[in-house]
C-alpha positions as CSV (number, residue, x, y, z in Angstrom):
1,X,0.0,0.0,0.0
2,X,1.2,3.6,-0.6
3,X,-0.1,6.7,0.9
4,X,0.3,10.2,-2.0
5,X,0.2,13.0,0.1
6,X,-0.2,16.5,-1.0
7,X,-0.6,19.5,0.8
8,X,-1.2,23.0,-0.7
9,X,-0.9,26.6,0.9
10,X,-2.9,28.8,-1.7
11,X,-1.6,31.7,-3.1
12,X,-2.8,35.1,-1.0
13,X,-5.4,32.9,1.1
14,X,-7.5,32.3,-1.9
15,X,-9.6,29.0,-2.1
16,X,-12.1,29.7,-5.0
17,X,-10.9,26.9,-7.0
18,X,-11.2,24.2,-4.3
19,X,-14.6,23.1,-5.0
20,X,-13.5,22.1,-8.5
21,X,-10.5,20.7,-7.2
22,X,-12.4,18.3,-4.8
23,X,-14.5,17.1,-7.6
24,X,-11.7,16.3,-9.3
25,X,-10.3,14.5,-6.8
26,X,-13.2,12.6,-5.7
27,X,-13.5,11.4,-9.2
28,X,-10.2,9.7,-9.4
29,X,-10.9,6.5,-7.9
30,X,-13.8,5.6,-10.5
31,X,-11.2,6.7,-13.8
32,X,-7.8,5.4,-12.8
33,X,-7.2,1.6,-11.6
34,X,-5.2,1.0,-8.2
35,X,-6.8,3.7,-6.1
36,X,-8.4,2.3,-2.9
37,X,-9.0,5.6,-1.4
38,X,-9.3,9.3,-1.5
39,X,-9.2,11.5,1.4
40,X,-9.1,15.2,0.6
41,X,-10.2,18.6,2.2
42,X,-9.4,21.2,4.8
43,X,-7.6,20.0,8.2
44,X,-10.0,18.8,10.8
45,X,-6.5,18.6,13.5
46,X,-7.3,20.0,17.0
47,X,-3.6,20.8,17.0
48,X,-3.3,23.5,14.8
49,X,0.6,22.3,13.2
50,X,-0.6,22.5,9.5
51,X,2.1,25.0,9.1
52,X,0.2,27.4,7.0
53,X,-0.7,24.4,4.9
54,X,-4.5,24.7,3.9
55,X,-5.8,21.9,2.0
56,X,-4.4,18.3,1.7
57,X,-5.4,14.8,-0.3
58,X,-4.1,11.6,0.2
59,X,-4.7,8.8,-2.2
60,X,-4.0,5.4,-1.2
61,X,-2.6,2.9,-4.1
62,X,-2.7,-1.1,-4.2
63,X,1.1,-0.5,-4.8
64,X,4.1,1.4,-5.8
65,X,3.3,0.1,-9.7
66,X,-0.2,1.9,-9.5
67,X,1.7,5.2,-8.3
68,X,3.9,5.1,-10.9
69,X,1.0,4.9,-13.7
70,X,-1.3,7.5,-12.1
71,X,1.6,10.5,-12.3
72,X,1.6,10.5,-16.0
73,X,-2.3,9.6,-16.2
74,X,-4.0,11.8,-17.8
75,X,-6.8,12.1,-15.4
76,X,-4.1,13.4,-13.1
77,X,-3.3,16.2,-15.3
78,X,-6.2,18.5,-14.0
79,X,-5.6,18.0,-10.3
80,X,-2.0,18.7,-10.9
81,X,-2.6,21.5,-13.0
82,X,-4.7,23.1,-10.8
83,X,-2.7,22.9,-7.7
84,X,0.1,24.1,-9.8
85,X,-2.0,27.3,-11.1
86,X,-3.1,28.6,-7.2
87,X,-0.9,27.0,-5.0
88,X,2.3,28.9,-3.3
89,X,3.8,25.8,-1.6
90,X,2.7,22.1,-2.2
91,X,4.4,19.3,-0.2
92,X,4.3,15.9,-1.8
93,X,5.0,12.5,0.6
94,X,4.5,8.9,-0.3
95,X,4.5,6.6,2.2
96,X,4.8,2.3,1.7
97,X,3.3,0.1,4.3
């Protein structure tokens, strides 16, 4: 199993595009093989250590093989792209179990 993570802080506080971006996330599973799972939204933490960091997916793969074929995918393209347009720091960390 392998855990994407991404995390976004949005350029100047702005979120308008995170509706789309959630629907296209949520739609992932259902177009590209070897997702499991998608979690994705605004932090829910008590603790308040997001660091500035404002919105955050993970997406949880069979394996590293299904990883490797969803970067290129082009279903991927628009969820990249997006995050690429309005975000001013993205963290990406893939964890294996």
């Amino acid at each position: 199993m392998i855990a994407h993570t991404v995390l976004c802080r949005w350029q100047d506080g702005s979120s308008g595009h995170v509706e789309e971006l959630d629907a296209l996330v949520a739609d992932l599973p259902s177009r590209i093989p070897g997702i499991e799972r998608v979690l994705h939204g605004a932090s829910v933490s008590p603790e308040g250590l997001e660091g500035g960091y404002e919105w955050g997916m993970v997406i949880l793969f069979t394996g590293r093989d299904d990883l490797e074929r969803y970067l290129p995918h082009r279903d991927h393209a628009p969820v990249a792209r997006l995050i690429g347009q309005h975000s001013a720091a993205t963290v990406v960390f893939d964890v294996e179990s």
